[in-house]
NUKEMAR-301536 format. One record per atom (N, C-alpha, C): x, y, z. Coordinates in steps of 0.1 Angstrom, whole numbers, padded with zeros to 4 digits, always signed. Layout:
! residues N
XYZ ...
This chain:
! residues 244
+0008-0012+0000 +0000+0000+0000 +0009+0012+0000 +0010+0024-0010 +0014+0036-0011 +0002+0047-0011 +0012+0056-0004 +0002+0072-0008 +0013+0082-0012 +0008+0088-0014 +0012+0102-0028 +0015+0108-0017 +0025+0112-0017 +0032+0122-0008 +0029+0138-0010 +0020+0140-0024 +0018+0153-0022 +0001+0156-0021 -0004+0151-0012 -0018+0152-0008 -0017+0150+0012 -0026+0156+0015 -0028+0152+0030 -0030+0138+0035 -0020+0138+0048 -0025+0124+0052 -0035+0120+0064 -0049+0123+0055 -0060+0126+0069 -0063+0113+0076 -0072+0115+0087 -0079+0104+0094 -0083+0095+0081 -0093+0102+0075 -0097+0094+0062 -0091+0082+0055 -0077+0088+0051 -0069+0079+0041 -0062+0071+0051 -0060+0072+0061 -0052+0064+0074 -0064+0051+0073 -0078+0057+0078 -0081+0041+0081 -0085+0037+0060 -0087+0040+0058 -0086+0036+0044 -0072+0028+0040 -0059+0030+0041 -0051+0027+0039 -0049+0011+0048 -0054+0018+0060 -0055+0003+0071 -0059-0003+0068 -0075-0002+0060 -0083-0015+0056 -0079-0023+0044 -0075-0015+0037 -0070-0018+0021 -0056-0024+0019 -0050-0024+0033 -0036-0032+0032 -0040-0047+0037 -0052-0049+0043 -0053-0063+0044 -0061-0070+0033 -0065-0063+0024 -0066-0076+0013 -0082-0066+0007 -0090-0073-0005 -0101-0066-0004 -0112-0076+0002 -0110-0084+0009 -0120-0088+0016 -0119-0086+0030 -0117-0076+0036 -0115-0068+0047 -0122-0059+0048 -0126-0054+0058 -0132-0043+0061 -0136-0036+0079 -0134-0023+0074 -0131-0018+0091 -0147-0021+0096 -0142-0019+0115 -0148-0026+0122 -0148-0021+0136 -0157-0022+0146 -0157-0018+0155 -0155-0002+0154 -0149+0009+0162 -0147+0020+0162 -0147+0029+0144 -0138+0020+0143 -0134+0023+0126 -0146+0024+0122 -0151+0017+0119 -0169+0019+0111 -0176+0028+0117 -0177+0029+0132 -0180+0034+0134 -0183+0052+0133 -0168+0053+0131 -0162+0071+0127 -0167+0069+0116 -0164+0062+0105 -0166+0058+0090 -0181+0061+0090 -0189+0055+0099 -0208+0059+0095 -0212+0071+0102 -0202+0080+0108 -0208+0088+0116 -0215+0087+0131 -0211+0074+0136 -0212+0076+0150 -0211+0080+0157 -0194+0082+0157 -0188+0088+0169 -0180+0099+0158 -0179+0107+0168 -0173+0122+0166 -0153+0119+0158 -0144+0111+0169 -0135+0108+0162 -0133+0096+0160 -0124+0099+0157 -0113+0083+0150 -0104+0082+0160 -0108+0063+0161 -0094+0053+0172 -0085+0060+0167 -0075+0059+0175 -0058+0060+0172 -0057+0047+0166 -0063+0037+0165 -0058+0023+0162 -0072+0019+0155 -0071+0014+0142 -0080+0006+0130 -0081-0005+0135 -0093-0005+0134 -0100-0027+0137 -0102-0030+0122 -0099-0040+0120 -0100-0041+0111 -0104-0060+0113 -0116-0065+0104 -0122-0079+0105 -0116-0084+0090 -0111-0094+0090 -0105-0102+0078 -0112-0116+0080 -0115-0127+0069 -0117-0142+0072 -0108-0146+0073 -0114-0156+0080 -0106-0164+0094 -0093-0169+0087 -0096-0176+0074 -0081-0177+0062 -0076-0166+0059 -0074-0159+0062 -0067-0147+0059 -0051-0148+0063 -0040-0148+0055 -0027-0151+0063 -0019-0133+0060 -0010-0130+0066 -0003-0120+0065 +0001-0118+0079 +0012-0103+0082 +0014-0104+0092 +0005-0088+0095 +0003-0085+0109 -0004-0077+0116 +0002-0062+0114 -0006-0049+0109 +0004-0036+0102 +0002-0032+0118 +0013-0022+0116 +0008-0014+0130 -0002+0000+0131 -0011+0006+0140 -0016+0012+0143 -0030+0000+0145 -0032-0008+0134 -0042-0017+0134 -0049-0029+0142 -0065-0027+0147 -0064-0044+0153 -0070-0054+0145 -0066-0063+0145 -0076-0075+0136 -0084-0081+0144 -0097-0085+0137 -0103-0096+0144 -0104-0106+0134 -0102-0120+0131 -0102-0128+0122 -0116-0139+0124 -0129-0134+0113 -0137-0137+0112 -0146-0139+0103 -0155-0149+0096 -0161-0149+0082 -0175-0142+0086 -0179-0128+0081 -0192-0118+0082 -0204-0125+0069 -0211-0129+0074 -0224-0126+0063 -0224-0114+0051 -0226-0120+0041 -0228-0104+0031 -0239-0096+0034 -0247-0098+0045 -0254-0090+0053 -0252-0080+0065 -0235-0086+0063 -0231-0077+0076 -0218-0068+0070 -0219-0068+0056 -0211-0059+0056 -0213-0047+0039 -0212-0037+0044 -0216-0030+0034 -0200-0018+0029 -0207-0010+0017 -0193-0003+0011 -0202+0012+0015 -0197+0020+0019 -0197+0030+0021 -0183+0042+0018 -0184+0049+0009 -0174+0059+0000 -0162+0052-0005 -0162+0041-0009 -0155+0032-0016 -0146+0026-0006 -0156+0025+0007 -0147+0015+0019 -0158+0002+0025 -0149-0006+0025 -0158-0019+0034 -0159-0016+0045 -0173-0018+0054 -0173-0017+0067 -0183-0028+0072 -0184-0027+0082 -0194-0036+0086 -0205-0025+0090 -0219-0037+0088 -0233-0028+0086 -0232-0024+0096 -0245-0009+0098 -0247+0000+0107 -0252-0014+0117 -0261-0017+0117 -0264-0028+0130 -0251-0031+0136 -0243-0042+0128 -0230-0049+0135 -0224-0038+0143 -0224-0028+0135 -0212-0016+0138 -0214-0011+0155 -0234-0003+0159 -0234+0000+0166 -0234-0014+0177 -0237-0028+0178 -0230-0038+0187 -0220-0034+0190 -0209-0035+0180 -0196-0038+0184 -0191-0027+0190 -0193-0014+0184 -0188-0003+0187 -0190+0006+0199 -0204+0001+0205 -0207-0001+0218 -0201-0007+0228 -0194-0020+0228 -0189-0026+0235 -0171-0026+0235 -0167-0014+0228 -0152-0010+0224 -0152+0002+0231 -0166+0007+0234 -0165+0025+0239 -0166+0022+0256 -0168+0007+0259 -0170+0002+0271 -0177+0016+0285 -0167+0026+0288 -0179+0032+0296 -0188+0039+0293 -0189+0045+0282 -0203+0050+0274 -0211+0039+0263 -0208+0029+0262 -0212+0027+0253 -0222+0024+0250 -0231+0025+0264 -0243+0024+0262 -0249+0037+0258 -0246+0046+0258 -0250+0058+0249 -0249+0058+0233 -0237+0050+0228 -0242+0051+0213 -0253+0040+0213 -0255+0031+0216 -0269+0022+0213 -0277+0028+0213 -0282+0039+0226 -0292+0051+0233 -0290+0055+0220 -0282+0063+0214 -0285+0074+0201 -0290+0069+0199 -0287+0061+0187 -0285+0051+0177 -0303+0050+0174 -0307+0045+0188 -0318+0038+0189 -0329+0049+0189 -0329+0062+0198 -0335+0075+0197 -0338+0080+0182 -0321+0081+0176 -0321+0085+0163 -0327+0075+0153 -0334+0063+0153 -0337+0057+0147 -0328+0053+0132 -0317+0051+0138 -0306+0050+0130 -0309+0032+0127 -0311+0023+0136 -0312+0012+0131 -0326+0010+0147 -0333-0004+0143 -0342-0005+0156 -0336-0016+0161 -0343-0020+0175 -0341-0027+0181 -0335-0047+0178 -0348-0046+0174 -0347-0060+0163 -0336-0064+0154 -0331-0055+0148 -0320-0053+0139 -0312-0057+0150 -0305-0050+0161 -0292-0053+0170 -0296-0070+0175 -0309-0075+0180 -0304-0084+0183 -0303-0100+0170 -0308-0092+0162 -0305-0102+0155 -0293-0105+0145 -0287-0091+0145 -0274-0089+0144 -0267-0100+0151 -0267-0093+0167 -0256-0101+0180 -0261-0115+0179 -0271-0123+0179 -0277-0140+0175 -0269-0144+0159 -0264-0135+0152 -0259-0141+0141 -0248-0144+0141 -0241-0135+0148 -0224-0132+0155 -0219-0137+0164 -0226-0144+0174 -0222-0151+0189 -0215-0156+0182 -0208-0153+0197 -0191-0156+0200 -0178-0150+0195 -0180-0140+0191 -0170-0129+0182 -0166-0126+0201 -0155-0116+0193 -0149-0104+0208 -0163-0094+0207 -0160-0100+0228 -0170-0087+0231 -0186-0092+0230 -0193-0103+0229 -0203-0109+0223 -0210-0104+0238 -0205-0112+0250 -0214-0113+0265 -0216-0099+0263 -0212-0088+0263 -0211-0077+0266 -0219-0069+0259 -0223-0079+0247 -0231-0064+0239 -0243-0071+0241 -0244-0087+0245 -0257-0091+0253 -0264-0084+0263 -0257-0081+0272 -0260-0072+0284 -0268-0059+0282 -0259-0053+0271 -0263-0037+0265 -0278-0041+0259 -0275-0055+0251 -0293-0057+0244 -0302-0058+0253 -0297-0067+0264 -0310-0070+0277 -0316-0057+0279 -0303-0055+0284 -0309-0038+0290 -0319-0028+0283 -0313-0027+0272 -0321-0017+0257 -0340-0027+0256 -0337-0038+0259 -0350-0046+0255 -0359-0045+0268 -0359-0036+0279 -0365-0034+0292 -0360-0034+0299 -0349-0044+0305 -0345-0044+0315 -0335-0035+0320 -0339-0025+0312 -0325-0009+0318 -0334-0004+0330 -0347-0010+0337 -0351+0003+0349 -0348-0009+0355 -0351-0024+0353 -0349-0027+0372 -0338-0030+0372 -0326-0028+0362 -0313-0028+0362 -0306-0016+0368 -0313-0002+0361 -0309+0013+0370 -0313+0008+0387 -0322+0004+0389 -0331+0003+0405 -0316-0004+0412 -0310-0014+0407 -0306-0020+0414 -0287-0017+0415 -0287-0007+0405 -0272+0003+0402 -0274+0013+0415 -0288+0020+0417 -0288+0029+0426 -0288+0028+0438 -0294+0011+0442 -0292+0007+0453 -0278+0005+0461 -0270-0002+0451 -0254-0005+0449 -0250+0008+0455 -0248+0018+0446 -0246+0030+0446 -0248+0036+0462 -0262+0036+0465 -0264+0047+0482 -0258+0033+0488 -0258+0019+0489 -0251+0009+0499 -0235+0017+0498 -0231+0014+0489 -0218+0014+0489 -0211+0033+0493 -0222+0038+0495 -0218+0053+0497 -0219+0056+0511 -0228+0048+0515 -0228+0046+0528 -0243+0056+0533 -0249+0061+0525 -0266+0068+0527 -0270+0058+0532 -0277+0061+0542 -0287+0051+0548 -0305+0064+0546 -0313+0055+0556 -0323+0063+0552 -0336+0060+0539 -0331+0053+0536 -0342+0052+0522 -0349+0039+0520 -0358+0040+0513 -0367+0025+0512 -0368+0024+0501 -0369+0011+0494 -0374+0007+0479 -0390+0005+0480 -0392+0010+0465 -0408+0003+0463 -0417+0010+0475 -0414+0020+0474 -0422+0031+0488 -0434+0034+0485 -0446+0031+0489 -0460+0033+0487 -0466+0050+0488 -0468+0056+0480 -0472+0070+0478 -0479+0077+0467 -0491+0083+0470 -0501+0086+0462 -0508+0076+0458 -0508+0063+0458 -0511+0053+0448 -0500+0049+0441 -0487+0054+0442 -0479+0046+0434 -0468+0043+0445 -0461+0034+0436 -0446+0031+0441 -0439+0038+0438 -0430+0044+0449 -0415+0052+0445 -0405+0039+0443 -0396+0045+0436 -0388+0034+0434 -0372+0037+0443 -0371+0046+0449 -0366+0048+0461 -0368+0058+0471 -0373+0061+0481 -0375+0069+0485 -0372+0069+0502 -0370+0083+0507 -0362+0086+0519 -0372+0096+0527 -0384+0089+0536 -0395+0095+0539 -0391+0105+0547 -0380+0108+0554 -0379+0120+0563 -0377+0131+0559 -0365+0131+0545 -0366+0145+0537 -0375+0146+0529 -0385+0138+0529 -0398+0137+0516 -0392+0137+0500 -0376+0129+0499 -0370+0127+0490 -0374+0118+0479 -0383+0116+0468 -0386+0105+0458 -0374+0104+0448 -0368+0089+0446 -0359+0093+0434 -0368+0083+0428 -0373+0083+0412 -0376+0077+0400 -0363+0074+0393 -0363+0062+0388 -0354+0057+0376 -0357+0057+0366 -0358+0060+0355 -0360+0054+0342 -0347+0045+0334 -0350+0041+0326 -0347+0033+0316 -0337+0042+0302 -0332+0034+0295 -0326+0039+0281 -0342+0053+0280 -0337+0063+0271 -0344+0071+0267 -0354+0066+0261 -0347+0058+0249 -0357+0058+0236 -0370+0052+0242 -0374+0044+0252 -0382+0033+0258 -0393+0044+0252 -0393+0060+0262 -0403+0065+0264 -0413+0076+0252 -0422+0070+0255 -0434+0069+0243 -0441+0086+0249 -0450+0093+0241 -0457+0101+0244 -0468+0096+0256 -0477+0085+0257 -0478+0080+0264 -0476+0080+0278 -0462+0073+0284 -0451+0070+0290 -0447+0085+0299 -0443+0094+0289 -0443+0106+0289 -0449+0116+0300 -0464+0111+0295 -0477+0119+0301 -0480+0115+0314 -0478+0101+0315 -0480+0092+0325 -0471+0099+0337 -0455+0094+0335 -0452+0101+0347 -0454+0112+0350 -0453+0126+0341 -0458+0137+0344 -0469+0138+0355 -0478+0133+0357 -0486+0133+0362 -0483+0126+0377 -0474+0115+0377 -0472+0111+0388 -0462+0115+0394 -0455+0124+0385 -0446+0133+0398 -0451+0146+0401 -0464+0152+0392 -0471+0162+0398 -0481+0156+0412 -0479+0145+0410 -0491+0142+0423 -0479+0139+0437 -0470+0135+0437 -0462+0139+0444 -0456+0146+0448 -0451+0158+0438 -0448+0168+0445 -0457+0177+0450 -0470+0178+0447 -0480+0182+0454 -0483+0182+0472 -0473+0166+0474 -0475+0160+0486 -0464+0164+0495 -0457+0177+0487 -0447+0181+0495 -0428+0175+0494 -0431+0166+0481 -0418+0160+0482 -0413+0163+0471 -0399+0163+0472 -0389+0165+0462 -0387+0153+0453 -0389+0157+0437 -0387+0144+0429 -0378+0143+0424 -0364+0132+0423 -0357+0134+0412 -0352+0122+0404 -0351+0125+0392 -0349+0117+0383 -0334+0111+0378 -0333+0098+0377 -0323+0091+0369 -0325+0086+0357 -0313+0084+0349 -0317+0073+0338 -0307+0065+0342 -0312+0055+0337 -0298+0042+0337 -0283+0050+0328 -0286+0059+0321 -0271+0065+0317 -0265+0072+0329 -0276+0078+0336 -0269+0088+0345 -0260+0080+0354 -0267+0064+0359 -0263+0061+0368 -0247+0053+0368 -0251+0047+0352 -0236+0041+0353 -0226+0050+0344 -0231+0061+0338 -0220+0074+0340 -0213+0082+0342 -0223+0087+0354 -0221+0098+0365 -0225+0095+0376 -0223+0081+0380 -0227+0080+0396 -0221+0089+0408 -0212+0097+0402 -0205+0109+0414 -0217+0117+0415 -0216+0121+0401 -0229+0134+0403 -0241+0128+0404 -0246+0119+0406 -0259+0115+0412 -0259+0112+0425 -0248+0105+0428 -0244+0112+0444 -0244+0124+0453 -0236+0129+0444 -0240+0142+0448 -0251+0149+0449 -0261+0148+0438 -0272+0155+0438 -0283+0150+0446 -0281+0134+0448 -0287+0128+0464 -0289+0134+0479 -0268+0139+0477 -0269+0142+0494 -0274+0153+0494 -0270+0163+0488 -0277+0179+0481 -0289+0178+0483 -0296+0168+0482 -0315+0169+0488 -0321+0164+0495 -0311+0155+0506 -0319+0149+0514 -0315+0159+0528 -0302+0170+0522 -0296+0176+0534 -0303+0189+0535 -0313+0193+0520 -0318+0206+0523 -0329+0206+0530 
């Protein structure tokens, strides 16, 4: 692989050059696709790059391989580069961004960039690749299980911080709080991934945190991003209202 010494040597031609030195049945992957489809904002310092499994050569540097045969459903050309499809991409590339990476699925899935369905039947085509358990987890979670998953981050969270004071599943107005600290009249609600919530959904809590706060208590809100994001500043904004 050469480049012309009298043109720039951008992000662009870097992973282009990375992918195109492993053969043309290569194509970038993980993060790489990712920058490549517009996911994320930049580009790895280091190219993934997926080759089949017969692929022989030796390993370029800046690059990682994963040595694997993709479905011609998992991989598409985008500006005259192989990549793997938007589905594969946001799996994989989720589980490479490890502490956010549940936020690009969240986009992804808000933006209606690909749906639900798509990822897991993506990840069921792919088991056992790098990173597989992991982007399982992200799918559970995305498919409901991100609120009694948040419930049980935030529990962790005030245990391990050492707040005492609070109850789960707290009976009020007719509903359940999902943690609450009856002496400062503290309610914290969890929610789920964004995308979950519907107009519907929407309207619904509105309403049940106007009937609460009515009752004199302070309401506040998490998402499962906030919690496994910024559990400092949800901390924080905890002790900040149970002490006012």
């Amino acid at each position: 692989m050469y480049f012309a010494d009298d043109r720039p040597f951008t992000d662009a031609a870097r992973v282009r050059a990375a992918v195109w030195g492993y053969g043309d049945r290569a194509a970038a992957s993980g993060l790489a696709a990712a920058w490549w489809q517009g996911l994320t904002r930049f580009p790895p310092d280091r190219v993934e790059v997926t080759v089949p499994r017969d692929s022989n050569g030796r390993i370029h540097d800046g690059t990682v391989v994963r040595r694997r045969d993709l479905a011609d459903v998992d991989i598409e050309e985008i500006r005259g580069l192989r990549v793997t499809a938007l589905a594969l991409t946001v799996v994989e590339a989720a589980v490479r961004r490890r502490r956010d990476g549940a936020k690009l699925v969240d986009s992804a899935l808000q933006g209606r960039i690909v749906e639900l369905r798509e990822l897991w039947q993506t990840h069921l085509r792919n088991k056992g690749r790098y990173g597989s358990p992991a982007a399982r987890r992200l799918l559970r979670a995305a498919s409901g299980g991100a609120r009694s998953e948040a419930e049980r981050i935030l529990v962790g969270l005030l245990e391990q911080a050492g707040i005492t004071g609070w109850l789960t599943d707290y009976p009020l107005a007719g509903y359940l709080i999902d943690v609450a600290f009856p002496y400062p009249k503290v309610a914290i609600e969890v929610d789920g991934f964004a995308f979950h919530s519907d107009h519907d959904a929407f309207q619904k809590d509105r309403v049940r945190q106007n009937r609460i706060s009515l009752l004199g208590w302070q309401v506040l809100r998490f998402t499962w991003l906030d919690l496994t994001e910024y559990p400092e500043r949800v901390l924080a904004t905890i002790r900040a209202a149970i002490r006012a």
